[in-house]
VOTI-290815 format. One record per residue (C-alpha): residue in three letters; residue number from 1; x, y, z; chain. Coordinates in Angstrom, 2 decimals, decimal comma. Example, Ala and Ser with C-alpha at 12.3 -4.5 7.8 and 13.67 -1.06 7.14 Angstrom:
2
resn / resi / x / y / z / chain
Ala / 1 / 12,30 / -4,50 / 7,80 / A
Ser / 2 / 13,67 / -1,06 / 7,14 / A
//
This chain:
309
resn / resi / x / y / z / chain
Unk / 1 / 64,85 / 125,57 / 83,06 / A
Unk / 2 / 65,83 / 122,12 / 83,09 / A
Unk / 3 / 68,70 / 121,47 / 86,24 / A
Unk / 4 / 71,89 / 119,42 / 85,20 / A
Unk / 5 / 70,51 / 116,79 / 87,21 / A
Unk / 6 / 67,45 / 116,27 / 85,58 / A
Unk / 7 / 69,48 / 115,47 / 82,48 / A
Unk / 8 / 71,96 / 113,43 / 84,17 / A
Unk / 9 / 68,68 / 111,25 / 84,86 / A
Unk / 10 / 67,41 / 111,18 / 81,12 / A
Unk / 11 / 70,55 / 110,53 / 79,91 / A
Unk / 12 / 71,00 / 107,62 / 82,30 / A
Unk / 13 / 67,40 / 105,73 / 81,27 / A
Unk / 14 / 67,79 / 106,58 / 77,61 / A
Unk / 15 / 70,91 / 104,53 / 77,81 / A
Unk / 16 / 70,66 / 101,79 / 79,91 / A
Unk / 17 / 67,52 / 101,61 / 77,88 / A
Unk / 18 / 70,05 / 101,03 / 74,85 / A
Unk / 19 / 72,27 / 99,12 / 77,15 / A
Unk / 20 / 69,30 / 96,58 / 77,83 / A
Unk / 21 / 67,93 / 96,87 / 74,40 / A
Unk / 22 / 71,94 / 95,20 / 72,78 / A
Unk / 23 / 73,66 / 93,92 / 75,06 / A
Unk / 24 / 70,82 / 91,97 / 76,79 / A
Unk / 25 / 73,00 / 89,54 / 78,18 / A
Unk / 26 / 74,11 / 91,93 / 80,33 / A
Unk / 27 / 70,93 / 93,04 / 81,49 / A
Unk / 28 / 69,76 / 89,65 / 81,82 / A
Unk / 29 / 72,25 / 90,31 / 85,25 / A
Unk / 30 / 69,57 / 92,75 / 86,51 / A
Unk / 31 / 66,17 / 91,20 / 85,48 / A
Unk / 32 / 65,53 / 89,52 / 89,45 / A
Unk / 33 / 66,03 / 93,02 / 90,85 / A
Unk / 34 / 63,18 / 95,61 / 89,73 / A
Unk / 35 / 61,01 / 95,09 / 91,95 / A
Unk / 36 / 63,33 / 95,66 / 94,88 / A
Unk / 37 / 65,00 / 98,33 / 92,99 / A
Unk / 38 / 61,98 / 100,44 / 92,90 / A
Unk / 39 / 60,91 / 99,15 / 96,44 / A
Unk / 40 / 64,23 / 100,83 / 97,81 / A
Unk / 41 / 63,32 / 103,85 / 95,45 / A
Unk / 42 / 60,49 / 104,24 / 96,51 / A
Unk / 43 / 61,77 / 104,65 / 100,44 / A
Unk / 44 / 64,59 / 107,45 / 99,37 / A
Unk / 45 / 61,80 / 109,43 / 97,90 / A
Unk / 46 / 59,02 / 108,88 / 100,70 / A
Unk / 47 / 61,96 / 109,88 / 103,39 / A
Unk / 48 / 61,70 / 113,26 / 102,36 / A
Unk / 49 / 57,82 / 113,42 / 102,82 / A
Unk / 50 / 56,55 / 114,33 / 106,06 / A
Unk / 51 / 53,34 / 112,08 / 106,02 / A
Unk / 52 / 52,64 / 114,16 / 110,06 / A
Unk / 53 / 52,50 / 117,78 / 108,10 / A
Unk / 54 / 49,51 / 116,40 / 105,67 / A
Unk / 55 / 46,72 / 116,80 / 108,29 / A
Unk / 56 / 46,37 / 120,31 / 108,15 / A
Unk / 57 / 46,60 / 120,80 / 104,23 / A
Unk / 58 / 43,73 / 117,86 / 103,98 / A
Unk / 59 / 41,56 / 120,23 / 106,31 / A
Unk / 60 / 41,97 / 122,97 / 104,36 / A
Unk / 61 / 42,05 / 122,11 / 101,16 / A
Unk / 62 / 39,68 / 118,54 / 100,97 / A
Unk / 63 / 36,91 / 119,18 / 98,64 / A
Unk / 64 / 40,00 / 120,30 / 95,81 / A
Unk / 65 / 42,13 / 116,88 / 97,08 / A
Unk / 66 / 38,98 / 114,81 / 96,64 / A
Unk / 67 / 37,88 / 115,98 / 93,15 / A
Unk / 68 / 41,64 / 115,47 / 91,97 / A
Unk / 69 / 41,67 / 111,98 / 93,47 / A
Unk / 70 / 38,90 / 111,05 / 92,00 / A
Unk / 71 / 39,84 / 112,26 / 88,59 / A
Unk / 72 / 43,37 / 111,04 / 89,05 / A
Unk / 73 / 42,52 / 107,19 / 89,79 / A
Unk / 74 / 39,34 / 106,84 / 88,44 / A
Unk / 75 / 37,71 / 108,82 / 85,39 / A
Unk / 76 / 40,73 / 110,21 / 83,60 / A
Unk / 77 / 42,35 / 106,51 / 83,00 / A
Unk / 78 / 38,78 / 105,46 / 82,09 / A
Unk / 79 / 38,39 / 108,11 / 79,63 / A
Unk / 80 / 41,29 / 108,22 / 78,56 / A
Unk / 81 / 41,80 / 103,97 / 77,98 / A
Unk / 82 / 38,14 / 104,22 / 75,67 / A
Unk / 83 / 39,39 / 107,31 / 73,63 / A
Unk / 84 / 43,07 / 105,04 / 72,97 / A
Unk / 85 / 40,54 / 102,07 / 71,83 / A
Unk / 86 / 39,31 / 104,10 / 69,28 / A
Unk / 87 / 42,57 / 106,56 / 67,88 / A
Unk / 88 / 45,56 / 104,04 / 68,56 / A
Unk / 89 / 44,10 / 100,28 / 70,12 / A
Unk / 90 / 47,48 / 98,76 / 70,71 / A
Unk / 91 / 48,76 / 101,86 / 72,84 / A
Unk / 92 / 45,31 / 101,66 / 74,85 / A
Unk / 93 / 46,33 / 99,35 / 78,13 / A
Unk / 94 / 49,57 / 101,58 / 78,14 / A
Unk / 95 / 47,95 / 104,64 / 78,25 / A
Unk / 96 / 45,01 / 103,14 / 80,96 / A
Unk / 97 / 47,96 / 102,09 / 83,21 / A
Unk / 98 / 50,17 / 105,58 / 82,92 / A
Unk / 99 / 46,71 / 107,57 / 83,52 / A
Unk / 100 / 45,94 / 105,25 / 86,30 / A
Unk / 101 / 48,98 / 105,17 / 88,50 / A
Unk / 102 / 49,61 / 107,38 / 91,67 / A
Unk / 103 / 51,17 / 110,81 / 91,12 / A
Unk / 104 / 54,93 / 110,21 / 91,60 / A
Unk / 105 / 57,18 / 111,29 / 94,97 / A
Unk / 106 / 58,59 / 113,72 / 93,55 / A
Unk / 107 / 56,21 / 115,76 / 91,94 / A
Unk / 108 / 56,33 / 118,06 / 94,80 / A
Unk / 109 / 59,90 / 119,32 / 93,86 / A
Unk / 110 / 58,42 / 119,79 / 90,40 / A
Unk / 111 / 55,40 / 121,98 / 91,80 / A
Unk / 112 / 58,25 / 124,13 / 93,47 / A
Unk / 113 / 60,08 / 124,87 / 90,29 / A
Unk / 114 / 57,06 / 126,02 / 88,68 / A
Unk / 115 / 55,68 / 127,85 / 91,80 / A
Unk / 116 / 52,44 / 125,58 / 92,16 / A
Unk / 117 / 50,68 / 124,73 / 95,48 / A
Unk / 118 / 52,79 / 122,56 / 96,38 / A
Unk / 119 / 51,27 / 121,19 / 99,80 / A
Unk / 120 / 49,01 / 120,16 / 97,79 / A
Unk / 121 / 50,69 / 118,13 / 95,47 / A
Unk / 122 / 52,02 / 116,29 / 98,61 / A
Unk / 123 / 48,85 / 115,02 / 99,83 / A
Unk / 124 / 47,90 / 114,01 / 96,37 / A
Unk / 125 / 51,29 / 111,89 / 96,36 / A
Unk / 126 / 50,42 / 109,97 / 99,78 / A
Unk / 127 / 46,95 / 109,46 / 98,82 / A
Unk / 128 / 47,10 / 108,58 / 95,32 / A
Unk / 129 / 50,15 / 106,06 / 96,41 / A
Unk / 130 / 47,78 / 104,76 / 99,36 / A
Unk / 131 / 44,58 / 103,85 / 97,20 / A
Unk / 132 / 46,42 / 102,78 / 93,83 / A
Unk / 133 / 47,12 / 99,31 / 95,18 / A
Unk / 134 / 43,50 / 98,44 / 95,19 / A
Unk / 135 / 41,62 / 100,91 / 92,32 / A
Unk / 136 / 44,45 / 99,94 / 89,41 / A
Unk / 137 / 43,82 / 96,50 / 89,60 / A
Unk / 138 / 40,16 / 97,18 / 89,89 / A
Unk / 139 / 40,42 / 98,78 / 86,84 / A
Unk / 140 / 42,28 / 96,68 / 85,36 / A
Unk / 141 / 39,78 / 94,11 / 85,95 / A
Unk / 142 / 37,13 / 95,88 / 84,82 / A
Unk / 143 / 37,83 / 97,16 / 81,89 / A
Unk / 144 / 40,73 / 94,41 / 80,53 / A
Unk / 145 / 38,80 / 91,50 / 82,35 / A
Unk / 146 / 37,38 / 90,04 / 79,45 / A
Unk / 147 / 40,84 / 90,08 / 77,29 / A
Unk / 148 / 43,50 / 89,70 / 79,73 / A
Unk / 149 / 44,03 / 86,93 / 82,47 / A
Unk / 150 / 45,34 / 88,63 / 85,33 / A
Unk / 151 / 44,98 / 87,54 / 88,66 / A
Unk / 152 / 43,72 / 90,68 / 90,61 / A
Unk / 153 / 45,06 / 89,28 / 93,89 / A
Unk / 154 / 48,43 / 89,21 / 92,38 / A
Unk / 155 / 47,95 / 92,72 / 91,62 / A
Unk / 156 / 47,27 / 93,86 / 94,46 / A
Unk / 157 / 49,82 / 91,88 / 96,83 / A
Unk / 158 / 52,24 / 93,26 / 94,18 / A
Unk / 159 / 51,61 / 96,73 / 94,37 / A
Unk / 160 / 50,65 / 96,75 / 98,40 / A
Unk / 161 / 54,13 / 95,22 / 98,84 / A
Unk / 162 / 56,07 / 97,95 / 96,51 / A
Unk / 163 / 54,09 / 100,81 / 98,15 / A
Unk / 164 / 53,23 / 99,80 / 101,68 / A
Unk / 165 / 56,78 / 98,40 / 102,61 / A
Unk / 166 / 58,88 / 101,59 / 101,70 / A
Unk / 167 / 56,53 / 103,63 / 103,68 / A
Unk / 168 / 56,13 / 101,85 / 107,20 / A
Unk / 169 / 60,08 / 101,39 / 106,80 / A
Unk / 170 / 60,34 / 104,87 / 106,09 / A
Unk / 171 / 58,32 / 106,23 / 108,93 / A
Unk / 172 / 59,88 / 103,89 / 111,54 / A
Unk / 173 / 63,12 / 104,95 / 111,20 / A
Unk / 174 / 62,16 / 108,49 / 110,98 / A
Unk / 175 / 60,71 / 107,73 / 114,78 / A
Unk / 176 / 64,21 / 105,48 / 116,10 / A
Unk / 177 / 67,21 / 106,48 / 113,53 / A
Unk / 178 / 66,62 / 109,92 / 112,10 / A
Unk / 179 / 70,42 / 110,40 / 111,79 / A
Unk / 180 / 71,02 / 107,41 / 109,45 / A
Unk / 181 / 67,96 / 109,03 / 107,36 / A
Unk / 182 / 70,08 / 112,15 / 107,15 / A
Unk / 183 / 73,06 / 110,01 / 105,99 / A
Unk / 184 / 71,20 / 107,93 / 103,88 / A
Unk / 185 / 69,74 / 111,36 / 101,89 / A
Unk / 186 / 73,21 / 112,45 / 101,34 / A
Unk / 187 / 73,46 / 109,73 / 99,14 / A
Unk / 188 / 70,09 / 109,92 / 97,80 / A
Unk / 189 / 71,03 / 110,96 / 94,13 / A
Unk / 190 / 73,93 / 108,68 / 93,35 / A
Unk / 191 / 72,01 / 105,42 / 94,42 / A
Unk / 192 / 68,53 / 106,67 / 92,71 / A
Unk / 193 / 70,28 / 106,93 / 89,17 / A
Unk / 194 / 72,37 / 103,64 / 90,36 / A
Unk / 195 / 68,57 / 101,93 / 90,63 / A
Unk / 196 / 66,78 / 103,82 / 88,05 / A
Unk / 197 / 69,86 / 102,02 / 85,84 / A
Unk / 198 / 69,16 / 98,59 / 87,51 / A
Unk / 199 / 65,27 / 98,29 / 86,74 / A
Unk / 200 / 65,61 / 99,64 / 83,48 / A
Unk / 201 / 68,06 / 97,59 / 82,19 / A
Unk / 202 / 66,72 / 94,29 / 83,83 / A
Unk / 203 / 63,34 / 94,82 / 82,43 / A
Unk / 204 / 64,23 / 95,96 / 78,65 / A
Unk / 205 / 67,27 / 92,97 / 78,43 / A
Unk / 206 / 64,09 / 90,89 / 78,73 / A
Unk / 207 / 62,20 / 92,28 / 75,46 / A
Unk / 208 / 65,33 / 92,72 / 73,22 / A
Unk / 209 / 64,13 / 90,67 / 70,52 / A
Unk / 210 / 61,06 / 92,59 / 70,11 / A
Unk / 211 / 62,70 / 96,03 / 69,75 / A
Unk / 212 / 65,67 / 94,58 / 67,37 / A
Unk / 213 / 62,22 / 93,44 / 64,90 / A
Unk / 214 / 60,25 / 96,70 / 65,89 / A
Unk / 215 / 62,59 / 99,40 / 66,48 / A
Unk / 216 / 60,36 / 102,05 / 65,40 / A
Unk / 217 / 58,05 / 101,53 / 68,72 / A
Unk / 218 / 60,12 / 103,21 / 71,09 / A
Unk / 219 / 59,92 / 106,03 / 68,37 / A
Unk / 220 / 56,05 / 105,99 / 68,60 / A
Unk / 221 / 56,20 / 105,12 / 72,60 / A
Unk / 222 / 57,47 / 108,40 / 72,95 / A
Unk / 223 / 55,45 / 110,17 / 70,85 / A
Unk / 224 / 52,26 / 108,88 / 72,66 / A
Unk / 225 / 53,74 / 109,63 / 76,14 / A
Unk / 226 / 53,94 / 113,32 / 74,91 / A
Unk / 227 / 50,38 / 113,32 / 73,73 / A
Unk / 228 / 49,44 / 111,94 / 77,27 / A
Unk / 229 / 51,55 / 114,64 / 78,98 / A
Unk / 230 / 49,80 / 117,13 / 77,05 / A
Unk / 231 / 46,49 / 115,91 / 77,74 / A
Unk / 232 / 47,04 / 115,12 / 81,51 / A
Unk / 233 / 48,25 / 118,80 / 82,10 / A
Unk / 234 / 45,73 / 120,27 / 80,13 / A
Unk / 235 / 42,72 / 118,44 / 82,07 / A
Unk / 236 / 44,91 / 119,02 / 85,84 / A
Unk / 237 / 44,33 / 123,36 / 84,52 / A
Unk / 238 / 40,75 / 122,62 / 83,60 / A
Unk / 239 / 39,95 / 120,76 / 86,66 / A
Unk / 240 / 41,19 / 123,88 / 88,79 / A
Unk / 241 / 40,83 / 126,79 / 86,74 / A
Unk / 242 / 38,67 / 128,77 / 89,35 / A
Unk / 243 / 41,11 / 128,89 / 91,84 / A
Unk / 244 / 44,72 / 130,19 / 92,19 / A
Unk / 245 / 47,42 / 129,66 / 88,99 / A
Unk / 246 / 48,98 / 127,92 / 92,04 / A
Unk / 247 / 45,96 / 125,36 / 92,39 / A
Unk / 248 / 46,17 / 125,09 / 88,53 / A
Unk / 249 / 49,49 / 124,33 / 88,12 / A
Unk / 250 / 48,76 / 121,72 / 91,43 / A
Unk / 251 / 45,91 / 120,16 / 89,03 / A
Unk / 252 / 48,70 / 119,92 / 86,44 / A
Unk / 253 / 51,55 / 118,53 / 88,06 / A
Unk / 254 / 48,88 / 116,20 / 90,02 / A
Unk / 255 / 48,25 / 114,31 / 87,26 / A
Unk / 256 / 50,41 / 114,88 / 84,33 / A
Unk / 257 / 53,86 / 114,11 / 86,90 / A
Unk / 258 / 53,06 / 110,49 / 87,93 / A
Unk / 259 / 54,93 / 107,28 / 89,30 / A
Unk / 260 / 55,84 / 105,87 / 85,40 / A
Unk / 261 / 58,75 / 103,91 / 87,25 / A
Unk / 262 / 56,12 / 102,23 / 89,00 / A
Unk / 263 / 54,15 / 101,28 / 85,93 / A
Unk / 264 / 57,97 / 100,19 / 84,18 / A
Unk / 265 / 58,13 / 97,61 / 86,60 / A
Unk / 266 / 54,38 / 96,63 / 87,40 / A
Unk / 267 / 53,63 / 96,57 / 83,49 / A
Unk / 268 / 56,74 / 94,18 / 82,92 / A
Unk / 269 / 55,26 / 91,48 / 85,16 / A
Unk / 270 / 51,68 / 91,18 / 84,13 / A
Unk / 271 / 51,79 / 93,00 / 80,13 / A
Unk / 272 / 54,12 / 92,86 / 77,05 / A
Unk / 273 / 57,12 / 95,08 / 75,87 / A
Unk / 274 / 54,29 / 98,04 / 74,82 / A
Unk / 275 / 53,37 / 99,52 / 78,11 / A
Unk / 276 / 56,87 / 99,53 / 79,76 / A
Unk / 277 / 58,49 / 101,39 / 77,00 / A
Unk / 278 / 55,65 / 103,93 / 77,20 / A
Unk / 279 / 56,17 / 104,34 / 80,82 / A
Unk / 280 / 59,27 / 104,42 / 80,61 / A
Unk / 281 / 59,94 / 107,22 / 77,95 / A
Unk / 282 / 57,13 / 109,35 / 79,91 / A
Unk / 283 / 60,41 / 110,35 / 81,69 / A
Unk / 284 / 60,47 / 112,82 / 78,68 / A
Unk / 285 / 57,58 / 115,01 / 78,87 / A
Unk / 286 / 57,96 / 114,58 / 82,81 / A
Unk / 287 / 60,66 / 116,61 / 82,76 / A
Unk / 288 / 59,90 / 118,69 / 79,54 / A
Unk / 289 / 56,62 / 119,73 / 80,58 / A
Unk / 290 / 58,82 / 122,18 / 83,65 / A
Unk / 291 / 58,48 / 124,61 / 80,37 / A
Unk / 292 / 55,29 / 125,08 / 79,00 / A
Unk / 293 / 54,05 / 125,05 / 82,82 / A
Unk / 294 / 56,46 / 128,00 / 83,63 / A
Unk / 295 / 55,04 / 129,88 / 80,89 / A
Unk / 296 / 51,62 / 129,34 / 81,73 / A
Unk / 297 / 52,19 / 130,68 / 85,32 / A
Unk / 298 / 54,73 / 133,39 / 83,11 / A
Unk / 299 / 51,10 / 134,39 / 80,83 / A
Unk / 300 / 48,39 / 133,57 / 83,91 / A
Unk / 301 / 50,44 / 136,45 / 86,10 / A
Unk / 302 / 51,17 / 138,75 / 83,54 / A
Unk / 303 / 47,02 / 139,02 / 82,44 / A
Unk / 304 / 46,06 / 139,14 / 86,21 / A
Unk / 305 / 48,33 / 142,31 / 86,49 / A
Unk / 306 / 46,92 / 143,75 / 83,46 / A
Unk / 307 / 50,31 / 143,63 / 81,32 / A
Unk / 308 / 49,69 / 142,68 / 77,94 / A
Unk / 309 / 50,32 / 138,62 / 77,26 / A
//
């Protein structure tokens, strides 16, 4: 089930959601910070990742990391971006930047809770976050050249600087301060729902017009971010379903448990008020999907011991 925690954290972006959304003067007190937010973020989550403990799971398990890479950052957002052109155009760039992004820090945890391979997962989360810098904007240019103008330098210095920075901070201090690592994780909770607070209600402050004349979007913003959890999940299975319901569930979590803060703040600097509400009510399949994953691994177990399903 769902921890306390975990809806602690919904219940904290749903409202400083609202909190941006009518009283955007004071959210307008947050809107320099996102980026920063999410930089520091970013660090808390990547100082409980090990990047020395990859090595072995990459030797052992490559061919499987490679073909969810590639389907992660590549093909699924492509696919998935020309079937939104055709069902629902205005939701397309939203849906090509949440299928695009890296698989998020702490989708690890999530692969725990539902007993998926969760080594796995881990490399997935340093390589996906290592290569998104330059293959979203790539994509990005490709496939929204013609209709956007987006400087792809500016995307990539962008998302190199959110990404890179946490990391190389994290990992030197792991090497000459471990023990104010330990102190800082003691903390990590508190300050995470402090910052998820801070970006949120900077960015949405900014588009509180456009909700107070379309309220109705974060209504269908939701909606679609279900439909993409679904989907995501759904392809993650497909993509292993020759190996292990602990590979499967990998494939799942993989892809359908991405960085959507990431895409909350990178969408708010180059797109509209559209793809930053999307990413940012993914948080609710993100967490609602723990369900249907624990009874697939419930139904995959019970017909591999011969019980009926």
């Amino acid at each position: 089930m769902i921890r306390f925690n975990d809806v602690i954290l919904l219940v904290v972006v749903f409202t400083s959601m609202m909190v941006g959304i009518f009283f955007p003067r004071f959210g307008s007190l947050f809107r320099h910070y996102p980026q920063y937010g999410l930089m520091i973020l970013l660090f808390l989550s990547f100082i409980s990742i090990e990047i020395t403990t990859i090595w072995a799971v990459l030797k052992n398990t490559l061919p499987q990391i490679l073909c969810l890479t590639l389907l992660k950052i590549v093909l699924l957002p492509v696919v998935v971006y020309y079937v939104f052109t055709v069902i629902a155009p205005s939701y397309a760039v939203a849906a090509l930047l949440l299928s695009g992004i890296s698989t998020g820090v702490v989708a690890p945890f999530i692969s725990n809770l539902v007993k998926g391979n969760s080594p796995l997962v881990m490399v997935l989360v340093v390589v996906t976050s290592l290569l998104i810098p330059f293959t979203l904007p790539a994509l990005i240019e490709v496939l929204l050249g013609q209709s956007v103008d987006i400087p792809l330098a500016g995307m990539i210095r962008m998302l190199s600087l959110i990404i890179f920075v946490p990391i190389v901070v994290a990992e030197g201090l792991r090497k000459v301060a471990p023990g104010m690592l330990q102190a800082i994780m003691k903390v990590n909770y508190p300050l995470s729902l402090f910052l998820f607070a801070v970006i949120i209600m900077g960015i949405f402050s900014r588009y509180a017009e456009f909700f107070h004349r379309e309220p109705l979007t974060i209504f269908t913003a939701a909606a679609v971010g279900i439909l993409l959890g679904g989907v995501y999940c759904g392809v993650g299975i497909l993509c292993m379903a020759k190996r292990s319901v602990a590979d499967q569930l990998a494939g799942a979590i993989t892809l359908g448990h991405m960085n959507n803060v990431l895409i909350i703040v990178f969408a708010s600097r180059f797109f509209g008020p559209l793809e930053p509400t999307v990413a940012a009510l993914y948080i609710f399949p993100f967490f609602g999907l723990l369900i249907p994953l624990r009874m697939y691994h419930g139904w995959y177990t019970q017909r591999g011991s011969g019980l009926p399903s």
